[in-house]
N, C-alpha and C positions, 0 to 999 in steps of 0.2 A: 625377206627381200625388201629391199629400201628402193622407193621410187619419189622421182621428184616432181614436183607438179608446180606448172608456174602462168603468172598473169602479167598479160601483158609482154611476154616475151621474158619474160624478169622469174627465174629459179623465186618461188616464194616461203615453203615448206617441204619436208618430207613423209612421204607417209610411209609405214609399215605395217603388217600384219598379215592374215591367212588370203586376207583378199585381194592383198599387193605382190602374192607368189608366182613367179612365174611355175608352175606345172608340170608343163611341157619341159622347161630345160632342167628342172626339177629330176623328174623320174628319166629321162635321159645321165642326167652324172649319175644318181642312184647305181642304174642299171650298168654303169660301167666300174663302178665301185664293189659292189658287191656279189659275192653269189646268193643271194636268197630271190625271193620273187618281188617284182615291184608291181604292181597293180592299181595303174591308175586310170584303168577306164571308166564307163559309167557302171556295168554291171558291176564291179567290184566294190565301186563308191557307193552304189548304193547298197548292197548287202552289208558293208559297214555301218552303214548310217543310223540304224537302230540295235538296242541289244535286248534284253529283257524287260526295260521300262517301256513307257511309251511317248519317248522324245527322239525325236528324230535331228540327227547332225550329219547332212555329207560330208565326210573330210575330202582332203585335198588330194588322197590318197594312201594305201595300204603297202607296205611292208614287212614279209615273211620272212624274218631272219634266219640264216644256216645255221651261225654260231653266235657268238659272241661278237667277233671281229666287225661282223655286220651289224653290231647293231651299235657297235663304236663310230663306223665309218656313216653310216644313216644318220647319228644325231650330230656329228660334226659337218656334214653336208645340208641337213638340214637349219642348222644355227647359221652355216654361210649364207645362207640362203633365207634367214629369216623366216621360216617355215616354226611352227609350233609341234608339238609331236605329243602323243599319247601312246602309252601302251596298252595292251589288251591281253585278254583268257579269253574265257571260255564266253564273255558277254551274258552271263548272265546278270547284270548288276540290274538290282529295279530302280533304282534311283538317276541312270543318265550315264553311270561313272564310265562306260564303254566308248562315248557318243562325244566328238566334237568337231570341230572344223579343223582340223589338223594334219597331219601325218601318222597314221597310225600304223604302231608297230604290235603286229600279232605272233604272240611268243609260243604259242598252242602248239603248231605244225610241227616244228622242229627243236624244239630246245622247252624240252617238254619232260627230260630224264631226272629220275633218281639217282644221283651220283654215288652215293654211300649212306650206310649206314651202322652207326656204332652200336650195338645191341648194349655195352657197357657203361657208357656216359648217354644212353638214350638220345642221341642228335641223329638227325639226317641232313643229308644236305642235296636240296634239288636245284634242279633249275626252274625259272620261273614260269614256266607251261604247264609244268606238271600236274595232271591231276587228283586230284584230292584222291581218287578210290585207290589210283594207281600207287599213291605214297602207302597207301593203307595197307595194300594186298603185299608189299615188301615187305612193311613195320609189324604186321601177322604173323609173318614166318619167323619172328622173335617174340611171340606175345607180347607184341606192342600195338599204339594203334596211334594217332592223331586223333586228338579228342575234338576240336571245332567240328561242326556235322553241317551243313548248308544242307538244305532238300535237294540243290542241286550237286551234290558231291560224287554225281557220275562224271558230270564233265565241266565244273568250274577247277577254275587252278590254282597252284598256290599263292603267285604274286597276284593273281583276285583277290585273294581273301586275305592276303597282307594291307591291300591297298582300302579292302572296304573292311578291314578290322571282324570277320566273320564270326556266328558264334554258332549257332543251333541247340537244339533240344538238348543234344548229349555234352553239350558244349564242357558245362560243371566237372567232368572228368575230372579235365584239363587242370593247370596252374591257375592260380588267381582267380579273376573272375570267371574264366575259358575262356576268354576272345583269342584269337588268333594272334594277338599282339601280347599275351602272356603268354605265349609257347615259344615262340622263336626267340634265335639266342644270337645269330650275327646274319648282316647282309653287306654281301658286295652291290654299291653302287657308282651308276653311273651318271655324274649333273650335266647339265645343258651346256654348262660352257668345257666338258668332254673332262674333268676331273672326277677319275676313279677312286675311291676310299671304302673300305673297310669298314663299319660300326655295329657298335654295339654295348654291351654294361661298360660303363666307362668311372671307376675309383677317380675320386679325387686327385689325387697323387695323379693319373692319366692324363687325365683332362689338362690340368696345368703342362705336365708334357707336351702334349700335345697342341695346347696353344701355342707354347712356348717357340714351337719348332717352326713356328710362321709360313706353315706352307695353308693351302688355299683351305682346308678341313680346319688347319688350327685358325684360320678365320671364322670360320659357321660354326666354331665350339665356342669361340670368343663372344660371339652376337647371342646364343641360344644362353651361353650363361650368364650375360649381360641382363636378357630376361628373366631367368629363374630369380637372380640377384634380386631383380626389382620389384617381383612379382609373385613372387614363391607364395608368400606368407599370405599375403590378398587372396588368391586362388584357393590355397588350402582351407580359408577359411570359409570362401563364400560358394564354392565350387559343388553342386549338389553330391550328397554319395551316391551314384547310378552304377552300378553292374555290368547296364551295355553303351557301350555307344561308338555311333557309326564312322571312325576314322581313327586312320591310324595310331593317329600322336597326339592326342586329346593334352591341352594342357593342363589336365589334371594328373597326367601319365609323365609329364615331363620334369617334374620336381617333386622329390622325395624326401621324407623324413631327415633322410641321412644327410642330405646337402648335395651328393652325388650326381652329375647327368648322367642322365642312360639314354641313351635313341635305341628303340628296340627294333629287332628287325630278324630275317632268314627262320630256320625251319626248327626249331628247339624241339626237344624232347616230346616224340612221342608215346603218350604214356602208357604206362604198365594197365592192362584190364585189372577191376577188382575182380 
């Protein structure tokens, strides 16, 4: 929300952000927009306010999407309205990554399914609530299994562990180095300004497509390979070799050998047990 503030009778600036949101008319259109739950009491704000670390952030309020549709219409009301937005799992992140002043969206409740699973190209495909055990105990009955292990993989989920790049003990299974950012093969996403797009390994050949085609994605492929262009060779060379580390798209992870962008992303291959 944009609010104007003035001296003297005289409009001087405007201000924006979490703490120029109106609230109230906030979870009012919410609540007439969507069917999921809106939750912006105190009690609710504050059960969000902390998650596994120990930083504490009231948001501005909570968001339990039904579907998908909801959580399209949540970030487009929210962007009207200059509200900032976060999603959320399971909360168990130690670092804060649950915790903001925002609008937070909790994907856990309901949109928490394993939609498929191909026992023959080893992919699954969830939604983002889904819990880590629960992808497990499907990917079992093919002797498979998702190799990332968090100690909490009773009840963290997968877009947790996409968003904090997860590994654990067993991690090594897995592709590459096991993070969870080497197993997943595509994700559907959705940006603040409500542009949905597909990604994931993207060929040369693609990527130029894709720019090429001037829609709002072939901009952000445009700007990211404008980076690699410029940067590639600096990074590769000074970039430590580390095995973990804590975020998604580490720019070490974004320029390859090959010249190729890849944005990685969704639910890849859960692997075979030795």
């Amino acid at each position: 929300m944009t609010m104007e503030t003035a001296t003297n009778g005289r409009a001087s600036s405007r201000k924006t952000g979490p703490l120029f949101v109106d609230a109230s008319a906030l979870a009012a259109e919410l609540r007439k927009a969507i069917r999921g739950e809106v939750r912006f009491d105190a009690g609710s704000r504050a059960l969000y306010a902390t998650d596994g670390s120990n930083y504490r952030q009231v948001p501005i309020g909570v968001v339990i999407p039904r579907d998908v549709d909801d959580v399209v219409q949540t970030v487009a009301i929210c962007r009207a309205r200059g509200a900032p937005i976060l999603s959320r799992g399971g909360g168990t992140s130690l670092t804060g990554g649950c915790c903001n002043v925002a609008v937070v969206i909790d994907w856990s409740k309901y949109l928490n399914k394993v939609l498929a699973i191909d026992p023959e190209k080893k992919l699954a495909r969830v939604q983002p609530g889904t819990v880590l055990d629960a992808l497990r105990l499907e990917a079992e009955k093919h002797h498979l299994t998702f190799a990332p292990d968090p100690s909490t993989h009773t009840h963290n989920t997968l877009g947790g562990m996409i968003g904090n790049n997860s590994c654990g003990v067993h991690s090594l299974m897995g592709l590459g180095t096991g993070r969870t950012s080497d197993q997943v093969h595509e994700l559907e996403i959705l940006l603040y300004d409500g542009t949905r797009m597909t990604v994931g390994a993207t060929t040369e050949d693609e990527l130029e497509r894709i720019i090429a085609a001037g829609s709002r994605q072939g901009e952000i492929y445009a700007r990211l390979r404008d980076l690699r262009d410029r940067y590639a060779d600096e990074i590769r060379r000074r970039y430590p070799r580390t095995c973990r580390a804590g975020s998604p798209a580490t720019t070490s992870t974004t320029c390859f050998p090959s010249g190729a962008f890849m944005w990685r992303a969704h639910c890849r291959e859960p692997r075979e047990r030795a």
